[in-house]
C-alpha positions as CSV (number, residue, x, y, z in Angstrom):
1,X,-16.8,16.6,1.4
2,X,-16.5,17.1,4.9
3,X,-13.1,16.3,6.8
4,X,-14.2,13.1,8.5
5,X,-15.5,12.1,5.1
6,X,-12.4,12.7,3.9
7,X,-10.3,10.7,6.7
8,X,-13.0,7.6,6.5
9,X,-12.3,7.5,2.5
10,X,-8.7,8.0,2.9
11,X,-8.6,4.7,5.9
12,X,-10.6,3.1,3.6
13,X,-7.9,3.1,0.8
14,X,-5.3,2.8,2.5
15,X,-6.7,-0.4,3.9
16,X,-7.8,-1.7,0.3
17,X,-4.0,-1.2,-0.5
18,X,-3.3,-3.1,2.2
19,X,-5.6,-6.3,1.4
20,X,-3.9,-5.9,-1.7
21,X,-0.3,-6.1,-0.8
22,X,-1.3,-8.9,1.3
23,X,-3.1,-10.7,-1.6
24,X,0.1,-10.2,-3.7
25,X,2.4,-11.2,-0.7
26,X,1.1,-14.4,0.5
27,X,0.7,-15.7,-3.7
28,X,3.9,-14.5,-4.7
29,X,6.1,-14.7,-1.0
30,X,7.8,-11.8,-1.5
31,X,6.8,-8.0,-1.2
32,X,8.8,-6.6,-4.5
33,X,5.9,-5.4,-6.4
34,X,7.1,-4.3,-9.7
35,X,6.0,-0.4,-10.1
36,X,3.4,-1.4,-13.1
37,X,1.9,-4.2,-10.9
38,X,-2.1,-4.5,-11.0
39,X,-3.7,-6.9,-8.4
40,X,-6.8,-8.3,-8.5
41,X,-9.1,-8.0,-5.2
42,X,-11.7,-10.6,-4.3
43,X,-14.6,-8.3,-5.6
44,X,-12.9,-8.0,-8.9
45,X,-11.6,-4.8,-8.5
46,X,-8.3,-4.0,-9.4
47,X,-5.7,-1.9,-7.8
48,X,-2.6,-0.2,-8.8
49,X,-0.5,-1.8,-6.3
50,X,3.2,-0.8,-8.0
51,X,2.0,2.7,-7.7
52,X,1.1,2.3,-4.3
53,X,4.5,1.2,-3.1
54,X,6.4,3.4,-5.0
55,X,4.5,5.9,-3.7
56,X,5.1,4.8,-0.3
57,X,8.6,4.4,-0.8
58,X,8.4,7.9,-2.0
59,X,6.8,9.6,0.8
60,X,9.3,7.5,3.1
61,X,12.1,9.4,0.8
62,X,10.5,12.7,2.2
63,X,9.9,11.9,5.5
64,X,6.3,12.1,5.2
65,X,5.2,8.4,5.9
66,X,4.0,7.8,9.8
67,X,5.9,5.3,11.5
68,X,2.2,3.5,11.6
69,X,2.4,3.5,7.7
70,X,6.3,2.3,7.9
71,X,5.6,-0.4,10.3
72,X,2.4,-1.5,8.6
73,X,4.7,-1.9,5.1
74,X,7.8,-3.5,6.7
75,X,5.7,-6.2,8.4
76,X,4.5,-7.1,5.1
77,X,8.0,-7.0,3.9
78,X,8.2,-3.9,2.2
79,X,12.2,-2.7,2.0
80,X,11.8,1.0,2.3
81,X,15.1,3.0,1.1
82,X,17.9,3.6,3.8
């Protein structure tokens, strides 16, 4: 796959996570996704959305999440570790 493949499949998922953090936010009103969380998206797909944010969280840990990435989770209400 060529590397602009790679980067539209990668925006791609990171904005699917995204629709579904936002699903789970605005039914539940809070943004503390348990890690084994699976959400539902509007085309019946599912998503591992607990594995997303702990993932997150752990690449915020290791100082490898873009302050893009950490605004677009904190705005969603997201508590990444201090």
């Amino acid at each position: 796959m060529r590397r602009n493949a790679l980067r539209t499949t990668r925006l791609q998922s990171v904005a699917r996570s995204l629709e579904a953090l936002d699903r789970f936010v605005t039914r539940e009103g809070h943004a503390e996704v348990p890690q084994s969380h699976i959400e539902t998206l509007d085309d019946g797909t599912t998503y591992g959305l607990g594995e997303f944010v702990s993932g997150c969280r752990r690449q915020y840990r290791n100082g490898r999440l873009t302050d893009e990435q950490q605004r677009a989770l904190e705005t969603r209400g997201v508590r990444l570790p201090t």
